[in-house]
C-alpha positions in Angstrom: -0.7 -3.6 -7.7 -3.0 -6.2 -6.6 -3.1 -9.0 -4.0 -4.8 -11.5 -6.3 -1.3 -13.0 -7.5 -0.4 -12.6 -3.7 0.4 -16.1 -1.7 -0.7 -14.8 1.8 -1.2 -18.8 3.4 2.3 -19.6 2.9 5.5 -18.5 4.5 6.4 -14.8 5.0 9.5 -15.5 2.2 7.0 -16.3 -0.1 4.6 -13.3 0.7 6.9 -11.1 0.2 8.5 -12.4 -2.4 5.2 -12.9 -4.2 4.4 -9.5 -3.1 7.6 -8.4 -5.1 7.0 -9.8 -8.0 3.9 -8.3 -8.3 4.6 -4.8 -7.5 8.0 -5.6 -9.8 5.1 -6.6 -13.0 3.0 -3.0 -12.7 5.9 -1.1 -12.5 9.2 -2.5 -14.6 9.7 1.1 -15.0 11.0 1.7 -11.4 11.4 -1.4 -9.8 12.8 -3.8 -13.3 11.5 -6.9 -13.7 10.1 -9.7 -12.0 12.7 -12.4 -13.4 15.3 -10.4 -11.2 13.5 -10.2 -8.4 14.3 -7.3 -5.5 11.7 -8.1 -3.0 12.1 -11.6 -1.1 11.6 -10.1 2.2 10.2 -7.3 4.7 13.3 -5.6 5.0 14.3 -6.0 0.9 10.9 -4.4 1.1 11.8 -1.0 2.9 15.1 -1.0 1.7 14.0 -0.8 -1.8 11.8 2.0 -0.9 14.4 4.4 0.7 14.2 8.2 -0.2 18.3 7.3 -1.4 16.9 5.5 -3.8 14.5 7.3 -5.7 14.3 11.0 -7.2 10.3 11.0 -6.5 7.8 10.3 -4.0 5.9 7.1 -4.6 2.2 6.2 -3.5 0.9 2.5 -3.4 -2.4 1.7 -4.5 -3.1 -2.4 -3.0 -5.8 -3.8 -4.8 -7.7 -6.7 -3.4 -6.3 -5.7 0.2 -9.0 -7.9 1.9 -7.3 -10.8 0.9 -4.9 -10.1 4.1 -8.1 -11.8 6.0 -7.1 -14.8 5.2 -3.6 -14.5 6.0 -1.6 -16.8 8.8 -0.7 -14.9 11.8 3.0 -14.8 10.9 2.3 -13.0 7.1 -0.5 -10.8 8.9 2.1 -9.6 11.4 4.9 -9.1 9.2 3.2 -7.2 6.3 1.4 -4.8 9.2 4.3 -4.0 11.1 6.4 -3.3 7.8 3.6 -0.4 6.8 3.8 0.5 10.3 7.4 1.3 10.4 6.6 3.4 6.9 4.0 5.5 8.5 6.3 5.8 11.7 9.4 6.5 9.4 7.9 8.9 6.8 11.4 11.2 7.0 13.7 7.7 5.3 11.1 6.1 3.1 9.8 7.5 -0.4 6.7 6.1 0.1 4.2 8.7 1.0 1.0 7.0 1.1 -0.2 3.7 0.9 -4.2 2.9 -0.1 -5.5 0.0 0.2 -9.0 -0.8 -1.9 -11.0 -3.3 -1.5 -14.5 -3.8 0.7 -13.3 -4.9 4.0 -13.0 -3.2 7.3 -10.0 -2.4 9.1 -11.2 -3.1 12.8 -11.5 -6.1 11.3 -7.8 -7.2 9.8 -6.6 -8.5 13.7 -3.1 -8.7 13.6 -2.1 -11.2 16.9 0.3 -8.6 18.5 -1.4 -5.4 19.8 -0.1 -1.9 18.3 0.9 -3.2 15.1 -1.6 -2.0 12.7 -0.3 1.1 10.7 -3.8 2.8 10.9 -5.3 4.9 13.2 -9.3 3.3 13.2 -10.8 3.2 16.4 -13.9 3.4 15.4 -16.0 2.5 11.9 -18.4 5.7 10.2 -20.0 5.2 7.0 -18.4 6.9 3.8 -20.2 7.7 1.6 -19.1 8.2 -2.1 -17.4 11.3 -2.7 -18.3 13.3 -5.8 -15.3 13.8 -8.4 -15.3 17.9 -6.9 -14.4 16.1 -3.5 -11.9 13.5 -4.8 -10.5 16.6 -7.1 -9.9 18.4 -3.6 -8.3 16.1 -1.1 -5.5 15.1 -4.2 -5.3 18.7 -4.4 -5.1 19.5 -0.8 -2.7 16.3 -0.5 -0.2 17.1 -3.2 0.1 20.9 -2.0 1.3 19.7 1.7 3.5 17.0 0.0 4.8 19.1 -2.8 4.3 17.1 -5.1 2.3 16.7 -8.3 -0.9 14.3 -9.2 -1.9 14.3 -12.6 -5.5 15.0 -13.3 -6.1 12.1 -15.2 -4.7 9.7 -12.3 -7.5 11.7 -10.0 -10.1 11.0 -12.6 -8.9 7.6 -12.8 -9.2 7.0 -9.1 -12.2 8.0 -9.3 -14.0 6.2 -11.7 -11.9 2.8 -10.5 -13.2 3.6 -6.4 -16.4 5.2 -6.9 -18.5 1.5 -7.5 
């Protein structure tokens, strides 16, 4: 899903709310759709994304991440800690990875509480673009310690979308 349709300056109902219905619009399949909406708040957040509730493990790609940069303090803080307590929680929650996309920097994305960000950055190196072999192996390497299975197609995908 992708931030753009995101309201990050309002109030954290609103962010997550808007947050919901966009997740809710890319995948009806799973989550229904966004005129009944699920998601109005952090917690409706990682209670929708208990392991009782699914049959699979989920990954969320975040499109236009850096948007966050802009947030207030209160939305910057709320939507941190909640992947936080994810990353902290991994045994209760089907999510198993989150990616965020976008050209930004993490050191960067201040949250106004210390030890909230849910990654581990302390400091920046330069990445370059990996080849299609590379990306190949770390889903490969990913979905054999997760037991899981990644289609090729979505690696290729992934790829082609990431490697600009």
């Amino acid at each position: 899903m992708s931030f753009e349709d995101v309201k990050i300056t309002e109030s954290e109902d609103i962010f997550w709310s808007t947050l919901g219905s966009a997740l809710q619009r890319d995948a009806v399949q799973h989550l229904g759709t966004p005129s009944n909406p699920i998601i109005k708040s952090a917690s409706c957040f990682l209670n929708t994304f208990l392991n009782s509730n699914w049959t699979s493990k989920v990954v969320l790609f975040f499109d236009e991440f850096d948007k966050l940069y802009r947030a207030n303090n209160k939305v910057l803080l709320s939507c941190l800690e909640t992947l936080r307590s994810i990353r902290t929680n991994k045994d209760i929650y089907v999510i198993q990875s989150i990616i965020a996309i976008d050209p930004f920097s993490i050191l960067h994305l201040n949250a106004p509480v210390k030890n909230t960000s849910p990654f581990n950055v302390k400091e920046p190196f330069m990445n370059p673009n990996f080849t299609l072999k590379q990306v190949q192996t770390i889903y490969k390497q990913f979905a054999e310690e997760n037991y899981i299975i990644i289609n090729d197609d979505i690696v290729q995908d992934i790829y082609i979308q990431t490697n600009r």
